[in-house]
C-alpha positions as CSV (number, residue, x, y, z in Angstrom):
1,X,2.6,-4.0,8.2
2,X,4.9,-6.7,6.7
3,X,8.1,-6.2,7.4
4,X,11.1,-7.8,5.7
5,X,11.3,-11.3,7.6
6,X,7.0,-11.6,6.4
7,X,8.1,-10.7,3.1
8,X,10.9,-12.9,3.1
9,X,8.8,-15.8,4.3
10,X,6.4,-15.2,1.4
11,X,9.1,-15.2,-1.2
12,X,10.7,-18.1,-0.1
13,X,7.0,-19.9,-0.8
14,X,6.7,-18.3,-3.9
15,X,10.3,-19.5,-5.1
16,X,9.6,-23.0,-4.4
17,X,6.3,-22.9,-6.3
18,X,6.0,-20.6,-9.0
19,X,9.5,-20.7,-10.8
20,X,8.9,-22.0,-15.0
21,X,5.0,-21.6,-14.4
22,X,3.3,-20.0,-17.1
23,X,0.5,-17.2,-16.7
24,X,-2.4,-17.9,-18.4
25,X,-4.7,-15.2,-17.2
26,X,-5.0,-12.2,-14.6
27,X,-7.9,-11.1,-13.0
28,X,-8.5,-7.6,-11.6
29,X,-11.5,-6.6,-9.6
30,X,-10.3,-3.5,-8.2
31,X,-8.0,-1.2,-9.8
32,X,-6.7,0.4,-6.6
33,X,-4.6,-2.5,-6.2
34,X,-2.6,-2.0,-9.9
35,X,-2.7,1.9,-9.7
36,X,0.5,2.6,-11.4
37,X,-0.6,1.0,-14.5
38,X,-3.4,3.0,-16.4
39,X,-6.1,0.4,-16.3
40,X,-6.7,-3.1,-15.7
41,X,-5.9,-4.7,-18.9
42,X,-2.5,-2.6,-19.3
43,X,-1.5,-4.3,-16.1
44,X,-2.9,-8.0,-17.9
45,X,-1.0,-7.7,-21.0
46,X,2.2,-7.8,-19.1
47,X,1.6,-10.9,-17.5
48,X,-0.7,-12.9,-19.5
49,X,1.4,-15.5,-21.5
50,X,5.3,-14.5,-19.7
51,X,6.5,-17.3,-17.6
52,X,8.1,-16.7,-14.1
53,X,11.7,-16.6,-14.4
54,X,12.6,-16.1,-10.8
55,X,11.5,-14.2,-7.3
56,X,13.8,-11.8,-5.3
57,X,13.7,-9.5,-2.6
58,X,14.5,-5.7,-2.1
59,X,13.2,-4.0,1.1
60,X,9.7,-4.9,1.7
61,X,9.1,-5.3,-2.0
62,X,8.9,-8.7,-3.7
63,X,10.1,-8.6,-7.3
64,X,9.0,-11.6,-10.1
65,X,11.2,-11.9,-13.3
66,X,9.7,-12.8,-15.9
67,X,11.0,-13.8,-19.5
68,X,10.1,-10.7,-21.1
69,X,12.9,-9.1,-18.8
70,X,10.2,-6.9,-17.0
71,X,9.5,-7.4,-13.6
72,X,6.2,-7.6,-11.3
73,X,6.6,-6.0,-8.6
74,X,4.4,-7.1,-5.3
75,X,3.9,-4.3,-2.1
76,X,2.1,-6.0,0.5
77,X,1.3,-2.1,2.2
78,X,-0.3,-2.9,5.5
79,X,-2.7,-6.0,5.4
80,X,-1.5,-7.4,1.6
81,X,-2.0,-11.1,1.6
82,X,-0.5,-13.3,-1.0
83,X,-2.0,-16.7,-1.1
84,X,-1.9,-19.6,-3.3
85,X,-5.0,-21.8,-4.2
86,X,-4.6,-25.2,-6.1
87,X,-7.5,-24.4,-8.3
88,X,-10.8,-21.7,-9.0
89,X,-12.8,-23.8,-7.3
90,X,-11.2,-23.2,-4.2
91,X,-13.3,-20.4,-1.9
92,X,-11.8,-16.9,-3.1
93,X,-11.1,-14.7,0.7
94,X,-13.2,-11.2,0.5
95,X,-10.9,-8.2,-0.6
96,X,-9.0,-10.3,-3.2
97,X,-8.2,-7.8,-5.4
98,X,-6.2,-9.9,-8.6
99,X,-6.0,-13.1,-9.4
100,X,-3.1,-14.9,-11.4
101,X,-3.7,-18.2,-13.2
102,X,-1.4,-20.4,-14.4
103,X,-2.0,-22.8,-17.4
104,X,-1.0,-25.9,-14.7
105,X,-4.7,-24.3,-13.3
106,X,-3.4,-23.2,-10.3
107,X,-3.8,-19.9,-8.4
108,X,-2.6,-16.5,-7.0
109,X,-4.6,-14.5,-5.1
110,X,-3.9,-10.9,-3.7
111,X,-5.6,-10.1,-0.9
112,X,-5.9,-6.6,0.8
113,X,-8.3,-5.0,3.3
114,X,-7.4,-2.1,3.1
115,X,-5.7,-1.7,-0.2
116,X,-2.6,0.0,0.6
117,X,-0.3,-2.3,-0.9
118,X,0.1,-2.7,-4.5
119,X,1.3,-4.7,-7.7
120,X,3.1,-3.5,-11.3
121,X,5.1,-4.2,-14.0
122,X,8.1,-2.4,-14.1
123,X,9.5,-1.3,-17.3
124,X,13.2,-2.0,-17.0
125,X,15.8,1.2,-18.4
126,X,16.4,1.7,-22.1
127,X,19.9,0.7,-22.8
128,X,22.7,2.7,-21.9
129,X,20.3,4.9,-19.8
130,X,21.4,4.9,-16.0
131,X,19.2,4.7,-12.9
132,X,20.4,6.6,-10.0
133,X,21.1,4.8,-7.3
134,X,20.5,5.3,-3.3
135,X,23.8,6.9,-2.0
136,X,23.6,4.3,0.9
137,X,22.9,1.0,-1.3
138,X,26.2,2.5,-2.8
139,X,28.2,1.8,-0.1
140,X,27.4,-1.7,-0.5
141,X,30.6,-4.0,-1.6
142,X,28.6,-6.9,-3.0
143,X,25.4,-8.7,-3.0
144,X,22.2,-8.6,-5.5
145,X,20.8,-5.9,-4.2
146,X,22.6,-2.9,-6.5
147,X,21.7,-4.8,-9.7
148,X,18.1,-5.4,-8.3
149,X,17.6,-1.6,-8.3
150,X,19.1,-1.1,-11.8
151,X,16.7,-3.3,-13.4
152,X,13.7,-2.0,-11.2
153,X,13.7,1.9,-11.4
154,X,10.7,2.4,-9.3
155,X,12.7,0.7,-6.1
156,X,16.2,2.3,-7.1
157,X,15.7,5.1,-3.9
158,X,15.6,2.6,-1.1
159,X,17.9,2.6,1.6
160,X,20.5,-0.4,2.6
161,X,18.5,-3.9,2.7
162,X,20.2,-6.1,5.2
163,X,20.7,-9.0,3.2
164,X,21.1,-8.0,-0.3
165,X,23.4,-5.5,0.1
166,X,26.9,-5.9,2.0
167,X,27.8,-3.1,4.2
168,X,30.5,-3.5,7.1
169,X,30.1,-1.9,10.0
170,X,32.7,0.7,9.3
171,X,30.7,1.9,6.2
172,X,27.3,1.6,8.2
173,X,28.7,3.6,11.0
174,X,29.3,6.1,8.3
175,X,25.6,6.5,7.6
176,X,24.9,6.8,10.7
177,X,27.1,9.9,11.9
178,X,26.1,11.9,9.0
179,X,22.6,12.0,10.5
180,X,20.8,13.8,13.3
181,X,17.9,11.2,13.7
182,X,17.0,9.0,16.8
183,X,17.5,5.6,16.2
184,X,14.2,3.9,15.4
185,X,13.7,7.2,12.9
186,X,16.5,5.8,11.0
187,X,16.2,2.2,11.2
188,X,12.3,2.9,9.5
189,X,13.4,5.4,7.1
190,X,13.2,3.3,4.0
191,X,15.2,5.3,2.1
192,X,18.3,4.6,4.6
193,X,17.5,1.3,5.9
194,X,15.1,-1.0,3.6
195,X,13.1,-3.7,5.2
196,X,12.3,-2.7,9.2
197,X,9.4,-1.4,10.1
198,X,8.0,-0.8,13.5
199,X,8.2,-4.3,15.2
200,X,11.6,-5.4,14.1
201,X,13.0,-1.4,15.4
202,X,11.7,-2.5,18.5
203,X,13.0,-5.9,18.8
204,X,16.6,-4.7,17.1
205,X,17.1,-1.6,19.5
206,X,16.2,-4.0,22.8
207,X,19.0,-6.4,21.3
208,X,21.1,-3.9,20.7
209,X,20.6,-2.3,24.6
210,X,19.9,1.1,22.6
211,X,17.2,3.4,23.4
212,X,14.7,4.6,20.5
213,X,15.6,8.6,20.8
214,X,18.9,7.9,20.8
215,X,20.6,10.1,18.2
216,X,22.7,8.2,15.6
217,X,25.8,10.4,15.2
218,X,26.1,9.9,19.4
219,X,26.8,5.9,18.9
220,X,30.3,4.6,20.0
221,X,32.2,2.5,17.6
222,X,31.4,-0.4,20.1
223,X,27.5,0.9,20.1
224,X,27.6,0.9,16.2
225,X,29.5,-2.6,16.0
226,X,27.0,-4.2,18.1
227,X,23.8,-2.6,16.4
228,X,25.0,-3.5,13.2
229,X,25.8,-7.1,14.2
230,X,21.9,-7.1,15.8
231,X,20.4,-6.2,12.8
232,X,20.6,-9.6,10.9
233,X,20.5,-11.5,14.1
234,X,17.3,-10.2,14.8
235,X,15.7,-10.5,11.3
236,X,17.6,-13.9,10.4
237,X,15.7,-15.5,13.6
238,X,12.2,-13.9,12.9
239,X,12.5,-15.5,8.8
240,X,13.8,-18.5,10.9
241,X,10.1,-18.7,12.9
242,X,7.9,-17.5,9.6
243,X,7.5,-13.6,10.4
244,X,5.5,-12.6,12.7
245,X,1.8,-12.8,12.8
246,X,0.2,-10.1,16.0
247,X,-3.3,-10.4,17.3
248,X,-5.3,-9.4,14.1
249,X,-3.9,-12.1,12.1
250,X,-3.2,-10.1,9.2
251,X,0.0,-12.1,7.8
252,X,0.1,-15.6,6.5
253,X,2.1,-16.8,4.5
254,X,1.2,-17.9,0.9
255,X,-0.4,-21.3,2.4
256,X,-2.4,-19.7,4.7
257,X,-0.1,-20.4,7.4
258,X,0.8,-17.7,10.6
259,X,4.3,-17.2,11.4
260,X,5.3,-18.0,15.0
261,X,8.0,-15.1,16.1
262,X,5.0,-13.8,17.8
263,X,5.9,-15.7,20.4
264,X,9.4,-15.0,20.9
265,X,9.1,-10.9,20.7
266,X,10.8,-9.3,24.0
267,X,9.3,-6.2,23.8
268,X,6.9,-5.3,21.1
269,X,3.1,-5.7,22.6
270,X,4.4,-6.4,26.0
271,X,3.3,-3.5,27.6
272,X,3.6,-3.6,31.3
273,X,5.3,-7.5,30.8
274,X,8.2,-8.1,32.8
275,X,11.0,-7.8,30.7
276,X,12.5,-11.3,30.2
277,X,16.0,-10.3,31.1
278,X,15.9,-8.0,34.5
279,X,12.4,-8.0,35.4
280,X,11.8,-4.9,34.9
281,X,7.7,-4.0,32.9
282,X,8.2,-3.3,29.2
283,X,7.1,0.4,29.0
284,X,5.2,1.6,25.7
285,X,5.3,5.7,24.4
286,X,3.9,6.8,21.0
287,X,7.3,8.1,19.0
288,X,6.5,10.4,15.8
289,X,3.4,8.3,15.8
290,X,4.4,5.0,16.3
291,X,3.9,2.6,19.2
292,X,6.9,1.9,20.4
293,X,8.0,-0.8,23.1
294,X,11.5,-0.7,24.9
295,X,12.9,-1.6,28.5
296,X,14.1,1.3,30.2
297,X,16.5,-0.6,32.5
298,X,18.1,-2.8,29.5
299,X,18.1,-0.2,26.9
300,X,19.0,2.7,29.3
């Protein structure tokens, strides 16, 4: 599933491209993909004719202004593709699901295997009406991430995103000794911590020299300081290398390109691998129905 550095990756392309286009027309072939909305052409009459104001980020979520204040709102899910295509004439992939064309005749596709993801229009509050906010995006002392969820009701529930929110470790160790969860539990719990998925858990916690069943409320200050710190280490590096693209391929990046972090991962699909730093084989266990990839020696 992409993960915040893919989703990142893809909304840098889309910034750099897309920004003062115009939508001439949107194609749906299957109305799995804009479910929310109560048919196709609902979901066309949003976008047909509004021009692209600008293209944020909140979690895993990418989030398109437009200049009728509304704003799409892009979910890859777990194999969600965006790509770009200069014109129609350019070979459409199997399982694209809309298309978006722009008067300048380009396109965007969204692709999706299995159809999990998902795209909409999000109606933003009535004035004066208030949105109620996540209780951990409320610690946050600056960023864009609080106004993001005001304007965007359906994503006003998730957790702390690592970049668009500003939370200092003292606040963050807060969250994390008012709960009873093991580590990677937490970092995955959208609703607590926006963005990281399975892979980056992995790759944070070896960082971070923590163990995955480690409980949060048993982390020293030291323990917390350094997790915290990891976090957008970790993620920064990954957007740094494109995301990360594993074995089946599933994540490009609007061009068609793969991300490279693949390469760089020190524990995630390394089963039985010697671990880079002692040596030691990268051990794999399915946690709460994950696969989950740690070095017993490093993170003991």
């Amino acid at each position: 599933m992409p993960e915040l550095p893919e989703v990142e990756t893809v909304r840098s392309v889309l910034a750099r491209e897309v920004i003062t286009k115009k939508i001439k027309l949107v194609h749906v072939t299957d109305g799995r993909a804009v479910r929310r909305h109560k048919n196709a052409k609902d979901f066309r009459d949003e976008l047909e004719g509004r021009t692209i104001k600008s293209v944020e980020r909140l979690g895993k979520n990418i989030v398109v202004g437009l200049d009728s204040g509304r704003h799409l709102v892009i979910h890859l899910g777990m194999t969600g593709q965006v790509l770009r295509a200069k014109n129609a004439k350019e070979p459409k992939p199997k399982h694209t699901h809309v298309v978006i064309t722009f008067t300048s005749g380009e396109e965007l596709r969204y692709v999706d295997q299995r159809t999990f993801g998902e795209l909409y229009v999000s109606t933003p509050p009535a004035e004066g009406e208030e949105v109620e906010v996540s209780k951990f995006a409320r610690l946050s002392i600056g960023g864009d991430g609080l106004e993001l969820r005001r304007q965007v009701p359906e994503l006003a529930h998730l957790g702390i995103d690592p970049f668009e929110d500003q939370v200092g470790w003292d606040r963050f160790a807060a969250v994390l000794r008012s709960r009873t969860l093991a580590l990677k539990t937490l970092l995955t719990d959208q609703d607590i911590v926006s963005g990281i998925g399975n892979i980056y858990a992995d790759e944070i916690l070896f960082s971070a020299g923590l163990m995955y069943d480690r409980v949060s409320e048993s982390l020293s200050t030291i323990e917390i300081r350094r997790l915290h710190r990891t976090i957008p280490e970790v993620l920064t590096e990954a957007i740094k290398h494109g995301g990360t693209t594993l074995s089946d391929e599933m994540f490009v990046n609007p061009d068609g390109e793969m991300g490279t972090y693949q390469e760089l991962l020190q524990v995630h699909t390394r089963e039985g691998l010697p671990c880079y730093q002692c040596r030691s084989p990268v051990a794999k266990v399915v946690f709460h129905q994950r696969a989950t990839y740690f070095c017993a020696k490093c993170q003991g």
